[in-house]
LOLUMMAR-614942 format. One record per residue (C-alpha): residue number from 1; x, y, z. Coordinates in Angstrom, 2 decimals. Layout:
residues N
<rec resi="NUM" east="X" north="Y" up="Z"/>
...
END
This chain:
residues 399
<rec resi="1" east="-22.64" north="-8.69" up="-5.98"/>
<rec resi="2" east="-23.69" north="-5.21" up="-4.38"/>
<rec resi="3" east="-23.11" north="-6.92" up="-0.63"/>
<rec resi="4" east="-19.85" north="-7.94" up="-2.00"/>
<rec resi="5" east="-18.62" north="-4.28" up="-3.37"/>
<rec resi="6" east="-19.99" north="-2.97" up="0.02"/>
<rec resi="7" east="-17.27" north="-4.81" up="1.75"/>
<rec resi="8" east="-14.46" north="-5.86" up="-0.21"/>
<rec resi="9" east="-12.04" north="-3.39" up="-2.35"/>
<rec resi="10" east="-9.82" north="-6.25" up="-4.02"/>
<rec resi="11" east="-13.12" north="-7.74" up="-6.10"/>
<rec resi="12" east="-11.89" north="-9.51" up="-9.42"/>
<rec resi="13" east="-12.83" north="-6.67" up="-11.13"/>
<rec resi="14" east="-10.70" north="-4.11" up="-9.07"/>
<rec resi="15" east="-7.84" north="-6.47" up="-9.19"/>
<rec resi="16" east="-8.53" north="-6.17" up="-13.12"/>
<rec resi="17" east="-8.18" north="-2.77" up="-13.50"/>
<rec resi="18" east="-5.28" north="-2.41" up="-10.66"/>
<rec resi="19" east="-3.16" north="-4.94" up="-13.34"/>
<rec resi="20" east="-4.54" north="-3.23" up="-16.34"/>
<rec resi="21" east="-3.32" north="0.04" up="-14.70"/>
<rec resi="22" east="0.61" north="-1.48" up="-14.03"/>
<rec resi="23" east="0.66" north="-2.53" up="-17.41"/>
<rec resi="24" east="-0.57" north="1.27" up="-19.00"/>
<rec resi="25" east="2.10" north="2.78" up="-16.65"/>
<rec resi="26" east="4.61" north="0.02" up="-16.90"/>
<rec resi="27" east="4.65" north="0.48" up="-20.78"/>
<rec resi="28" east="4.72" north="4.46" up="-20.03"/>
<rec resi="29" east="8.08" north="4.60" up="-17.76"/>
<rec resi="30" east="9.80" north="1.74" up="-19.29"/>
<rec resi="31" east="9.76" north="4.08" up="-22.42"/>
<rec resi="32" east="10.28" north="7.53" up="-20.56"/>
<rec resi="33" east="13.19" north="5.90" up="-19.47"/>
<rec resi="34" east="14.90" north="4.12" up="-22.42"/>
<rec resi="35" east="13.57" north="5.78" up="-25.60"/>
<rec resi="36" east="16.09" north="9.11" up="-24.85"/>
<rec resi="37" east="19.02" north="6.30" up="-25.38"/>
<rec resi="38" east="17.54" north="4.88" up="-28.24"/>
<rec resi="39" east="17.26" north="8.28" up="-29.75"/>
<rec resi="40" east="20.67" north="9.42" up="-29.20"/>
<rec resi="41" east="22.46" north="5.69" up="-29.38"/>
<rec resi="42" east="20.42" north="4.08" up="-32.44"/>
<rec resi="43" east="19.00" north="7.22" up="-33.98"/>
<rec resi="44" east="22.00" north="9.38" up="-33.53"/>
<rec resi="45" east="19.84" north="12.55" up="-32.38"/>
<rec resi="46" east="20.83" north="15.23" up="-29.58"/>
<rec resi="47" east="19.80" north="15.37" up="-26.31"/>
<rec resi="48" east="17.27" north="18.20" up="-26.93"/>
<rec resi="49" east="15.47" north="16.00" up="-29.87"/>
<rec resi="50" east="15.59" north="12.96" up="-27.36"/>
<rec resi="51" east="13.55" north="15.22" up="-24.55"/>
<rec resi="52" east="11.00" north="15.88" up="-27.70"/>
<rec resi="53" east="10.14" north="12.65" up="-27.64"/>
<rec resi="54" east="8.07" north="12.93" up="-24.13"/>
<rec resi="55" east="7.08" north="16.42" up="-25.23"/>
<rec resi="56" east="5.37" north="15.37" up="-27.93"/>
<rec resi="57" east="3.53" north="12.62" up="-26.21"/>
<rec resi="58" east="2.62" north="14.42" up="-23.23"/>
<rec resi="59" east="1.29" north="17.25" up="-25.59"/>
<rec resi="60" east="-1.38" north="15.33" up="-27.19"/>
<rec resi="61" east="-2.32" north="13.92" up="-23.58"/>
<rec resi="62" east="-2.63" north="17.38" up="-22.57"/>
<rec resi="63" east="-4.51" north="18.42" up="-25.60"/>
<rec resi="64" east="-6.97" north="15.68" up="-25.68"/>
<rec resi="65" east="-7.07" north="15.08" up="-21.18"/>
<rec resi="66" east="-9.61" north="18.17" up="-20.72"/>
<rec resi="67" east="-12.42" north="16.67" up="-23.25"/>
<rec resi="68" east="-11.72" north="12.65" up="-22.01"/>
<rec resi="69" east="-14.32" north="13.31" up="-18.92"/>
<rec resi="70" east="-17.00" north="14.33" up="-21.59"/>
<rec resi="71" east="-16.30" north="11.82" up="-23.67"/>
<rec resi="72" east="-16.72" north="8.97" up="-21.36"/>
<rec resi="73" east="-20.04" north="10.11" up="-20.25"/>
<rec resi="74" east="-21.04" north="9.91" up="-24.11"/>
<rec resi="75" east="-19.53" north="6.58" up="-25.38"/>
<rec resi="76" east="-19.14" north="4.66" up="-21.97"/>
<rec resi="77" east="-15.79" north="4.37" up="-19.87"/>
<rec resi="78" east="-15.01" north="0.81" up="-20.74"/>
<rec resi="79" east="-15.64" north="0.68" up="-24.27"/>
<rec resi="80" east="-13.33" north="3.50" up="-24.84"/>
<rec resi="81" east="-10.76" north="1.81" up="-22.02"/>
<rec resi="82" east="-10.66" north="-1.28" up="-24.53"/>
<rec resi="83" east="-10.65" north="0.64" up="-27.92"/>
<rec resi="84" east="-7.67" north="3.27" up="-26.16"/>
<rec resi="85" east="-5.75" north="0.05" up="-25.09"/>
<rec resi="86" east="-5.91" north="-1.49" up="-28.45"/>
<rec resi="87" east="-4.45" north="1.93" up="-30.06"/>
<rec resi="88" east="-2.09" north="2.28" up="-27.28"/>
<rec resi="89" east="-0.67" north="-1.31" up="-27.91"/>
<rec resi="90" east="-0.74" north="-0.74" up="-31.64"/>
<rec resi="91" east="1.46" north="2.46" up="-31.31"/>
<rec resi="92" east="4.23" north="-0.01" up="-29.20"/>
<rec resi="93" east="4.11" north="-2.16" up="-31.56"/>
<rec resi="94" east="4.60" north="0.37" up="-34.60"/>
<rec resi="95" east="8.27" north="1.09" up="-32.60"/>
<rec resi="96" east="9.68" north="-1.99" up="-33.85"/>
<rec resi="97" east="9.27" north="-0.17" up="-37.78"/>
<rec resi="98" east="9.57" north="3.52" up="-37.51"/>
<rec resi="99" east="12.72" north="4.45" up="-37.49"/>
<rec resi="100" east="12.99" north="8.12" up="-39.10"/>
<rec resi="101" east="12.59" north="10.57" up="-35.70"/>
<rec resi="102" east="10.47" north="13.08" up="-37.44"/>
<rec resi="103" east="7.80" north="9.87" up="-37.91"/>
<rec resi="104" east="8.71" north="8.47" up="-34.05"/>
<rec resi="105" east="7.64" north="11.81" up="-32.96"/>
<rec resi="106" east="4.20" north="11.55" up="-34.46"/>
<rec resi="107" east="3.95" north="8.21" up="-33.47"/>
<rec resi="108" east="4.83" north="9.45" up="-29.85"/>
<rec resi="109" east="1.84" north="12.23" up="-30.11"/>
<rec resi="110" east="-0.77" north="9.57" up="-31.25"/>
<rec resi="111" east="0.21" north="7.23" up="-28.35"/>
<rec resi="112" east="-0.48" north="10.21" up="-25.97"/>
<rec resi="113" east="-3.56" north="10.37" up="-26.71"/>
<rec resi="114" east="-4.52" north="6.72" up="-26.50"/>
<rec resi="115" east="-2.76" north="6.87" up="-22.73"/>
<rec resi="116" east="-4.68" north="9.59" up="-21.88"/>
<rec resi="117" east="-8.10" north="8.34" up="-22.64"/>
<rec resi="118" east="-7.06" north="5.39" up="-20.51"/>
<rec resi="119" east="-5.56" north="6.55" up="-17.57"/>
<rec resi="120" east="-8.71" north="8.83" up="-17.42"/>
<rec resi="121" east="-11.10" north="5.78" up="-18.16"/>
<rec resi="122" east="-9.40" north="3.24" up="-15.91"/>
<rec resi="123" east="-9.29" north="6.04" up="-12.74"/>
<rec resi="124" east="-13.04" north="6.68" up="-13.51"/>
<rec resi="125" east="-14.13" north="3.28" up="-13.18"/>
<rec resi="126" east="-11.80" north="2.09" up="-10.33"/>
<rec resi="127" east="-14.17" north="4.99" up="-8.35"/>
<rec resi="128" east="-17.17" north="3.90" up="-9.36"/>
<rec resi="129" east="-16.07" north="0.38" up="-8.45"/>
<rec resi="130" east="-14.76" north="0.97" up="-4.94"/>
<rec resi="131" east="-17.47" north="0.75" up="-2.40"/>
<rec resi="132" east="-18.87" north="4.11" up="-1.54"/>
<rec resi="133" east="-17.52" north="3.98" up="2.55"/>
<rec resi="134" east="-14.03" north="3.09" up="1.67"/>
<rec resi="135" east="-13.79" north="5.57" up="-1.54"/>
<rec resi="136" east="-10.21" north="6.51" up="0.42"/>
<rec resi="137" east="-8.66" north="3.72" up="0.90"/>
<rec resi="138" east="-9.68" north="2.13" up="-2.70"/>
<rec resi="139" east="-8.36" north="4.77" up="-4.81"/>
<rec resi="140" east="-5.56" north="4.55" up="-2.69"/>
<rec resi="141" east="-4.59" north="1.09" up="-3.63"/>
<rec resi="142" east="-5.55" north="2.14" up="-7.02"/>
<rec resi="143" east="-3.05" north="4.51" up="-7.10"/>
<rec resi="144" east="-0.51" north="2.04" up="-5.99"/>
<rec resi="145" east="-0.12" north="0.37" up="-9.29"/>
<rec resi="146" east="1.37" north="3.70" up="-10.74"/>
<rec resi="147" east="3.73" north="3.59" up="-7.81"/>
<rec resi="148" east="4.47" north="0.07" up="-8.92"/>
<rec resi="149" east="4.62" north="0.52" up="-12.64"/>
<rec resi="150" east="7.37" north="3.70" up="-11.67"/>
<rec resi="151" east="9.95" north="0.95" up="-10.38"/>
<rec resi="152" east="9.14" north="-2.34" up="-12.84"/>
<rec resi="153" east="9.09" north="-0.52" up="-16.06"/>
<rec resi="154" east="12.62" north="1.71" up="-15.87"/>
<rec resi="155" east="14.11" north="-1.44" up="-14.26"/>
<rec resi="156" east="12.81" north="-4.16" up="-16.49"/>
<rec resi="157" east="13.44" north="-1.73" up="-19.67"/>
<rec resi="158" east="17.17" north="-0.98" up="-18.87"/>
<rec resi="159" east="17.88" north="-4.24" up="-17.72"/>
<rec resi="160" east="16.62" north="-5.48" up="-21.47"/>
<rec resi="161" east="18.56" north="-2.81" up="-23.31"/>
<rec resi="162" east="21.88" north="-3.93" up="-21.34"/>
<rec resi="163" east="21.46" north="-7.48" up="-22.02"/>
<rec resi="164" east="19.34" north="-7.76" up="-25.34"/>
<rec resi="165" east="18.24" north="-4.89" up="-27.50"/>
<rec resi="166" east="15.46" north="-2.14" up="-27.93"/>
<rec resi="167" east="13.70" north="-4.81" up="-30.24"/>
<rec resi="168" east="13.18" north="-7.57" up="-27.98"/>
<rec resi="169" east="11.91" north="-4.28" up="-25.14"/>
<rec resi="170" east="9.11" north="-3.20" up="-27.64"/>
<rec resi="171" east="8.50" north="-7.09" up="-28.18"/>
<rec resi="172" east="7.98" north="-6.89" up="-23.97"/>
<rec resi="173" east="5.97" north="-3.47" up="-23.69"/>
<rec resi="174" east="3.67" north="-4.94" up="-26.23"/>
<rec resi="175" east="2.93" north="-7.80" up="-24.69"/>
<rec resi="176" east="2.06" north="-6.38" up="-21.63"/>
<rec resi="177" east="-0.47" north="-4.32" up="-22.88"/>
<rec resi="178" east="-2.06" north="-7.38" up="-24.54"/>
<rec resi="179" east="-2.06" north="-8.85" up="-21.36"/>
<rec resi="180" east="-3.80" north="-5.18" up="-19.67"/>
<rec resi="181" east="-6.09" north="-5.10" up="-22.72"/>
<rec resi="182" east="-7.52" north="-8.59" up="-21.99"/>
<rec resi="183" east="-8.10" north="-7.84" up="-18.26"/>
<rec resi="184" east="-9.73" north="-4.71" up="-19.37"/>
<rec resi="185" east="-12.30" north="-6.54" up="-21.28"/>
<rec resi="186" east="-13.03" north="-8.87" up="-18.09"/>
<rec resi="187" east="-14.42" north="-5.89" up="-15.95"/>
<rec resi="188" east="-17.90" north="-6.17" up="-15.64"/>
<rec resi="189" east="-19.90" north="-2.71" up="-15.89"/>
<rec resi="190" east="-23.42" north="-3.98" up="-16.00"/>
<rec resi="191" east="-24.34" north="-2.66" up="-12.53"/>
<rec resi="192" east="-22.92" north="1.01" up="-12.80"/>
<rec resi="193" east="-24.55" north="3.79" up="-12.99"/>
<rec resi="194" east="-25.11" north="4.92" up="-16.74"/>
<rec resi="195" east="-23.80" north="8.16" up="-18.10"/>
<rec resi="196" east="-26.07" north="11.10" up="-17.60"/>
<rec resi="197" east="-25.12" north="12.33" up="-21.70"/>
<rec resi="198" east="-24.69" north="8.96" up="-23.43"/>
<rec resi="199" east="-25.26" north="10.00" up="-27.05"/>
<rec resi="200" east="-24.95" north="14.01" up="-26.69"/>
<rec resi="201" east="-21.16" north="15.21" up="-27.80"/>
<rec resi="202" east="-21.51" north="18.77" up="-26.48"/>
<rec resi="203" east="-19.05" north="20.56" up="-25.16"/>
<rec resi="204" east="-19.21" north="23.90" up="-22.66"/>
<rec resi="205" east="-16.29" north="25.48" up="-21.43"/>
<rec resi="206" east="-17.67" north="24.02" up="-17.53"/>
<rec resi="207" east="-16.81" north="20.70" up="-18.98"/>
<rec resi="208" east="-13.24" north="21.23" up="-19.80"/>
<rec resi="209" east="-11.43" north="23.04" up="-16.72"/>
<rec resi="210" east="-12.41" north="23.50" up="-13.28"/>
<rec resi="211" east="-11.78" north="27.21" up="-12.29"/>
<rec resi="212" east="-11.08" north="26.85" up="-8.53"/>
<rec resi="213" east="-8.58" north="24.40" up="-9.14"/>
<rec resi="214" east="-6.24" north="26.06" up="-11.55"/>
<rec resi="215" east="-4.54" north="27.85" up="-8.46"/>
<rec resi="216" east="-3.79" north="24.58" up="-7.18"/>
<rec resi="217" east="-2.36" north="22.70" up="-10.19"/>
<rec resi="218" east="-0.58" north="25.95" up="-11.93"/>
<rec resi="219" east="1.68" north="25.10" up="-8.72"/>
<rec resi="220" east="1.42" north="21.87" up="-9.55"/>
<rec resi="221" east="3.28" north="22.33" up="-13.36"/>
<rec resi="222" east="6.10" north="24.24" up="-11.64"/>
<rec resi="223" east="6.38" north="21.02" up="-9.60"/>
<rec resi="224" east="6.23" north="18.70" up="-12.40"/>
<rec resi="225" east="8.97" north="21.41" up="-14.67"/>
<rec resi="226" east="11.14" north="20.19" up="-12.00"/>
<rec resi="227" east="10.48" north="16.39" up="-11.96"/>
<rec resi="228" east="10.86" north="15.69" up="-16.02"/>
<rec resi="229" east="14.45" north="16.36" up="-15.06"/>
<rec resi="230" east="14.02" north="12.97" up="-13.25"/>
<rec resi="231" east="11.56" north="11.80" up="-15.67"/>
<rec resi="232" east="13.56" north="12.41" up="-19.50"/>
<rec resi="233" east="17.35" north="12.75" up="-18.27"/>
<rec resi="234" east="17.87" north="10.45" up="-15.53"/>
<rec resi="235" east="19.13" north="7.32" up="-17.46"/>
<rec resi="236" east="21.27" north="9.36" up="-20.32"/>
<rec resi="237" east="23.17" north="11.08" up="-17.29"/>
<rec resi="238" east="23.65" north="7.65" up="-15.85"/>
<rec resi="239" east="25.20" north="6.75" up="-18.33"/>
<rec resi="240" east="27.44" north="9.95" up="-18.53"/>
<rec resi="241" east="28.22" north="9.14" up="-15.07"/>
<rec resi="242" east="28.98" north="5.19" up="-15.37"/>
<rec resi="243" east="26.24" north="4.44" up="-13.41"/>
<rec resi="244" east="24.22" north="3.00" up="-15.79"/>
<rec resi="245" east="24.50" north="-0.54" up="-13.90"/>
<rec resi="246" east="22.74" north="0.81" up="-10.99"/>
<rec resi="247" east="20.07" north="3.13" up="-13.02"/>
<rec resi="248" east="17.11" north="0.59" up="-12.56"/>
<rec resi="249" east="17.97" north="0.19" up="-9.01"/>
<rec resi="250" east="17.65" north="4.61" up="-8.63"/>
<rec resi="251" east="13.64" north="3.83" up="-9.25"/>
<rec resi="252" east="13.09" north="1.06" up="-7.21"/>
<rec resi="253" east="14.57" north="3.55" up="-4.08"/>
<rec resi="254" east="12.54" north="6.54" up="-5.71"/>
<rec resi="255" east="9.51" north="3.65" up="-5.44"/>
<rec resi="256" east="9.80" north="2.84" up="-2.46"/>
<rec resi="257" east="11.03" north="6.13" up="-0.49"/>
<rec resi="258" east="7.16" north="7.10" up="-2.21"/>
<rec resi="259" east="5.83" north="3.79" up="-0.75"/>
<rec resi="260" east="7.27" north="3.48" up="2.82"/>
<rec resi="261" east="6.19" north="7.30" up="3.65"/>
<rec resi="262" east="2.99" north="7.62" up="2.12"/>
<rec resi="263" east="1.12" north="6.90" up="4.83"/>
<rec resi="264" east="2.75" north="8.80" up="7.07"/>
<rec resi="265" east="2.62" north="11.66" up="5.36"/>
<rec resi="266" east="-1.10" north="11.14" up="4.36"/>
<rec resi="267" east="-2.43" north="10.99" up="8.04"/>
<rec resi="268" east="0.02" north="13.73" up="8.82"/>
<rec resi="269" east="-1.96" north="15.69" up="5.66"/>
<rec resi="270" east="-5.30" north="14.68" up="7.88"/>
<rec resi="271" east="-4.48" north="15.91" up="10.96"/>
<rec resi="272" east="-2.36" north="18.34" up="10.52"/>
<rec resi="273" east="-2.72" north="20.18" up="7.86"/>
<rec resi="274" east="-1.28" north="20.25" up="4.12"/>
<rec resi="275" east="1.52" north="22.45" up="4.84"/>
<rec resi="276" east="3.16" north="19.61" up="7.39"/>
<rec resi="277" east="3.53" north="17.51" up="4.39"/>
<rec resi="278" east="4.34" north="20.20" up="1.63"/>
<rec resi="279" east="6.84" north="21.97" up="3.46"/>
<rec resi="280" east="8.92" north="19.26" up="4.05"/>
<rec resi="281" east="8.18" north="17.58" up="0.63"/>
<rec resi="282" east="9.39" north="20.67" up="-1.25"/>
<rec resi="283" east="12.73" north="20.87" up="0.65"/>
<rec resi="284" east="13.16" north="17.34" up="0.23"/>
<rec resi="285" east="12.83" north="16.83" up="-3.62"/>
<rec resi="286" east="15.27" north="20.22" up="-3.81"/>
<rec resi="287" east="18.10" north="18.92" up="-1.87"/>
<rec resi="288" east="17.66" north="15.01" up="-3.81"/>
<rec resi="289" east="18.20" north="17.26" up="-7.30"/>
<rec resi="290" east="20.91" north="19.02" up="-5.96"/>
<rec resi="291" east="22.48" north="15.87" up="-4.86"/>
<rec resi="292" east="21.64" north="14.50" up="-8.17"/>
<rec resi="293" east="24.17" north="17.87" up="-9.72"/>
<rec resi="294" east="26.89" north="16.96" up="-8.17"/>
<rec resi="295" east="27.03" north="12.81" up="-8.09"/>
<rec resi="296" east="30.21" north="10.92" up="-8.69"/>
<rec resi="297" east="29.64" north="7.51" up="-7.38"/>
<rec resi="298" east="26.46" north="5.52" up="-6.56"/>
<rec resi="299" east="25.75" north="6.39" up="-2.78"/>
<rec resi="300" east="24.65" north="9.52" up="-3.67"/>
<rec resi="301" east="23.10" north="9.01" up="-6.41"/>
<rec resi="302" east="20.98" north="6.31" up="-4.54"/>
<rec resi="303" east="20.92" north="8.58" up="-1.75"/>
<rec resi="304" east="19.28" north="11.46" up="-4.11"/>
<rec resi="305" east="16.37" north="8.91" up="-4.92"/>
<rec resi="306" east="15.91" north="9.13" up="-1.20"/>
<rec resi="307" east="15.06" north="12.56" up="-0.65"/>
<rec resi="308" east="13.37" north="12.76" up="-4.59"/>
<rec resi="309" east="11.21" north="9.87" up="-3.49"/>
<rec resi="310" east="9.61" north="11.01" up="-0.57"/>
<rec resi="311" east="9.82" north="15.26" up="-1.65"/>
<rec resi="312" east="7.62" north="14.39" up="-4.89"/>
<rec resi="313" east="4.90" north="11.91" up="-3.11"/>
<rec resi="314" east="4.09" north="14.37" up="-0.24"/>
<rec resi="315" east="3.96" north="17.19" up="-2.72"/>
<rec resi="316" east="2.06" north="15.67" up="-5.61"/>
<rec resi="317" east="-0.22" north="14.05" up="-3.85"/>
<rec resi="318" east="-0.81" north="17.19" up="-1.63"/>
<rec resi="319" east="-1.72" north="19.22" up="-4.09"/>
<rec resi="320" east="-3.97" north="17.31" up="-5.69"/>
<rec resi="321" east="-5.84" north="16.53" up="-2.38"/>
<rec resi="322" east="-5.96" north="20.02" up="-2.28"/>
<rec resi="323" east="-6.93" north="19.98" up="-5.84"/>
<rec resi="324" east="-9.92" north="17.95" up="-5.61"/>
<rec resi="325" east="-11.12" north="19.44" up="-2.08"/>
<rec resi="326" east="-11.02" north="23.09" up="-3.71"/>
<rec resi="327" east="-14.30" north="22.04" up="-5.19"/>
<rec resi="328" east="-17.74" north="20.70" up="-4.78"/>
<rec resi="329" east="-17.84" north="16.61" up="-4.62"/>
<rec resi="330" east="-19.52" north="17.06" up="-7.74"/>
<rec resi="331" east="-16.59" north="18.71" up="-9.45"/>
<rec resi="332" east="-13.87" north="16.23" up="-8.22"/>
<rec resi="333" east="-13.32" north="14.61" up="-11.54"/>
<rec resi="334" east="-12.90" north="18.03" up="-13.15"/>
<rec resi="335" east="-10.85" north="18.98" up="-10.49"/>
<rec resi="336" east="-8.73" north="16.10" up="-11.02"/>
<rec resi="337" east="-8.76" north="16.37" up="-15.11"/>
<rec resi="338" east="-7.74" north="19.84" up="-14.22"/>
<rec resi="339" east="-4.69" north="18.64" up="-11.88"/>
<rec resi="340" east="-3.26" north="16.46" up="-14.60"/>
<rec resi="341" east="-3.78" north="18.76" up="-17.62"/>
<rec resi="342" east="-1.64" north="21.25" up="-15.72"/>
<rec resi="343" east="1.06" north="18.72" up="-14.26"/>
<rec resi="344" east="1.17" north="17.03" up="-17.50"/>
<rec resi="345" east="1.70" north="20.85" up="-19.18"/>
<rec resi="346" east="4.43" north="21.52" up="-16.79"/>
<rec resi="347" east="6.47" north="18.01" up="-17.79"/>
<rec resi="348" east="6.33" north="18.36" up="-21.39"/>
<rec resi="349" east="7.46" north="21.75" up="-21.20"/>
<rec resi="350" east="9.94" north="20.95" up="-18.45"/>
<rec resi="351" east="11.33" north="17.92" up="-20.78"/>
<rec resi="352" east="11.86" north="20.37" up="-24.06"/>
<rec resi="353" east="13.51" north="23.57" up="-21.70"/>
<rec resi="354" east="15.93" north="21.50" up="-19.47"/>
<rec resi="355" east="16.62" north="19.47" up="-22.48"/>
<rec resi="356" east="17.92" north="23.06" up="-24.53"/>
<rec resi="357" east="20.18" north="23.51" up="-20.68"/>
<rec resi="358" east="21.74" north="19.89" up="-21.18"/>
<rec resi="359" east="22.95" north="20.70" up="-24.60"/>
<rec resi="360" east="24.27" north="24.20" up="-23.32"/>
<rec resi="361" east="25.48" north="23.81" up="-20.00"/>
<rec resi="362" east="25.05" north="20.02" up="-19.14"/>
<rec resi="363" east="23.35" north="17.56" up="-16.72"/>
<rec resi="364" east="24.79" north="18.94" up="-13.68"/>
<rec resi="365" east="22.85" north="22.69" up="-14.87"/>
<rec resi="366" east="19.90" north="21.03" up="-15.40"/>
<rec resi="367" east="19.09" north="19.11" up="-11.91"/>
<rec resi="368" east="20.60" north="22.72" up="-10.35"/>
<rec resi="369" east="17.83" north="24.53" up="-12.51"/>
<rec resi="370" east="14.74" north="22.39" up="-11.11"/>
<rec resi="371" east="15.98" north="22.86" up="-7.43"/>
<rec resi="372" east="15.92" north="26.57" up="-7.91"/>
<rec resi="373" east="12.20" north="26.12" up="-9.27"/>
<rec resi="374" east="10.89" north="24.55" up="-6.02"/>
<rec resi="375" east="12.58" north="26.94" up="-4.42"/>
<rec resi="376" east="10.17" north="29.63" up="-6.36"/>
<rec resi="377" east="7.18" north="26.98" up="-5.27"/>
<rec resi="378" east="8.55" north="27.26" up="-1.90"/>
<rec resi="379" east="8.27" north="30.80" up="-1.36"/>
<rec resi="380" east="4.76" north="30.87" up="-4.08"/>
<rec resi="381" east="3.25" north="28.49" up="-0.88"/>
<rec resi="382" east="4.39" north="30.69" up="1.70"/>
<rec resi="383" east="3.09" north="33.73" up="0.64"/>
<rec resi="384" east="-0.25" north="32.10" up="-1.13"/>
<rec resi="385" east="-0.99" north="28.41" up="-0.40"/>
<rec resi="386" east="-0.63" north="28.93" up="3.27"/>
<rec resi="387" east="-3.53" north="30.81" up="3.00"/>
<rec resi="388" east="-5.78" north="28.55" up="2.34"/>
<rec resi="389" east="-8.39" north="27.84" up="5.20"/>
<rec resi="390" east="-9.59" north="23.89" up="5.64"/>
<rec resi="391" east="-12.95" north="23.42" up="6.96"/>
<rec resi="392" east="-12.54" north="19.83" up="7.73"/>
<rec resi="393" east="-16.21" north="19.12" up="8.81"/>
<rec resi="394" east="-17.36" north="20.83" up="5.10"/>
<rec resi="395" east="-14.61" north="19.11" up="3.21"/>
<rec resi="396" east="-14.04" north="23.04" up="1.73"/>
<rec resi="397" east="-10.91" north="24.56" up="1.16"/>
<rec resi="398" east="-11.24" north="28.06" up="-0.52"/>
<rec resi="399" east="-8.01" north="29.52" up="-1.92"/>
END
């Protein structure tokens, strides 16, 4: 088997997690998407109580994301992948009965907390599991599935609640995490290395945050403020619009604008530095959101996915390279935790604020709003990220 992981990425195992990954994230958008319409439609709550509902689950993700690192090391990364899958499908499930918002809300909050002990687990062990010389290339295959799961689950969910109903969708998102939970409990562990503090449930401050990152992914949240405009608005002002026939089809474009230029823009990252990818990325994900403002028929608003596409995969996955190589090696995976905490931060509070601006001033205020905050992130990097100094043959990059 070890001759085998030294030369081949897509090992049954990999392939296992990769699928187990699209269904986590699959059952995450395809709900980002469609539970604001169920809210307002079948619920009959605002807009601002529909943007709660990814609030609340990002919340608990955020809470919980900082001590998930720790608490893999102590009860083993796929045990708690299998046990977080079997909550996570539990909570889908649970949608079919709770009707009364004040109880979806909680039920949100405990799901976030199930997804993010698993998107935590199942990143850990696709690392360990991807040979050692192609660490790059692995992880970035890995990362694919999210890309994947960010067109199939806001398509496949809208195209259910057009035809059928929100029923027969949490029938579908519960099924697929069956199908993840099972392919979970395939992946064979036996020959990784063992956590250095199985059995000790400590916790320092060193284990939650790591301090030369937070520069990094503070940015980051501002980036992410911006994006749950996309993320928690996108299908209700579709459907303000009349567009709601070609909603699906806005994330397969945002997909694959993210797809198509992502290796560009990563050996552009590699040889030329981070600002020849951020630069651009910034002013591209501004002008898609001001396109966004001011659609009134489906070229632009395709055309908007465009520009979002490509602006928010150069920039977020810029900054967390830069995230990750603020550190030592050994301090990746708290530089990562650290990324997501702070992106994750930035979303939920982005989702409850620009919901409070729809209600007030409308959609159109609310896409204007998070252009004007990467324009503050444009100017932030100008006058601080552009100092940072790469030493490429030390891997360093000091802020």
């Amino acid at each position: 088997m070890q001759h085998e992981e030294n030369s081949k990425i897509w090992t049954k195992r990999f392939v296992s997690l990769f699928l187990t990954n699209i269904s986590v994230f699959f059952v995450f958008y395809g709900l980002v998407t469609t539970l604001p319409l169920y809210a307002i439609g079948e619920l009959h709550q605002t807009d601002k109580e529909a943007g709660l509902l990814l609030s609340g689950f990002l919340l608990s993700a955020i809470i919980v994301r900082p001590f998930s690192g720790k608490l893999l090391d102590v009860f083993g990364k796929k045990m708690l992948l299998v046990i977080s899958i079997a909550g996570y499908f539990l909570c889908t499930v649970l949608y079919l009965f709770i009707h009364p918002f004040g109880l979806l809300l909680g039920l949100r909050f405990i799901q976030g907390i199930f997804f993010s002990i698993i998107t935590t687990a199942a990143g850990s062990l696709a690392a360990d599991i991807v040979p050692t010389k192609r660490k790059g290339a692995g992880l970035g295959y890995f990362t694919m599935s999210t890309n994947l799961a960010v067109v199939i689950g806001p398509f496949v969910g809208l195209l259910l609640i057009q035809y059928s109903s929100f029923n027969v969708l949490f029938i579908v998102m519960s099924i697929c995490i069956v199908a993840g939970g099972i392919l979970a409990a395939t992946v064979n562990t036996d020959d990784l290395p063992k956590p250095a503090h199985q059995g000790k449930l400590t916790f320092k401050l060193n284990d939650l945050f790591e301090r030369k990152a937070l520069p990094i992914a503070a940015i980051a949240s501002l980036v992410a403020f911006s994006y749950a405009s996309v993320l928690s608005f996108l299908s209700v002002y579709a459907q303000q619009k009349g567009l709601m026939a070609i909603a699906s089809l806005f994330y397969a474009v945002f997909a694959a604008a993210m797809l198509i230029t992502r290796p560009y823009t990563g050996k552009l990252y590699d040889t030329r530095g981070p600002q020849f990818v951020i630069i651009p990325g910034i002013i591209s994900f501004a002008i898609g959101l001001v396109m966004l403002a001011f659609v009134a028929g489906p070229v632009l608003f395709l055309s908007a996915a465009i520009f979002i596409g490509f602006g928010y995969g150069a920039v977020t996955t810029s900054l967390q390279a830069l995230a990750v190589q603020s550190t030592a090696l050994q301090r990746s995976g708290y530089a990562t935790a650290t990324y997501f905490t702070m992106f994750d931060l930035g979303i939920a509070i982005g989702s409850y604020i620009l919901g409070i601006i729809a209600v007030q001033a409308g959609y159109g205020a609310v896409y204007l709003t998070g252009a004007g905050l990467l324009v503050v992130v444009f100017i932030i990097y100008l006058v601080r990220l552009a100092k940072i100094k790469t030493k490429h043959v030390a891997g360093d990059i000091r802020f």
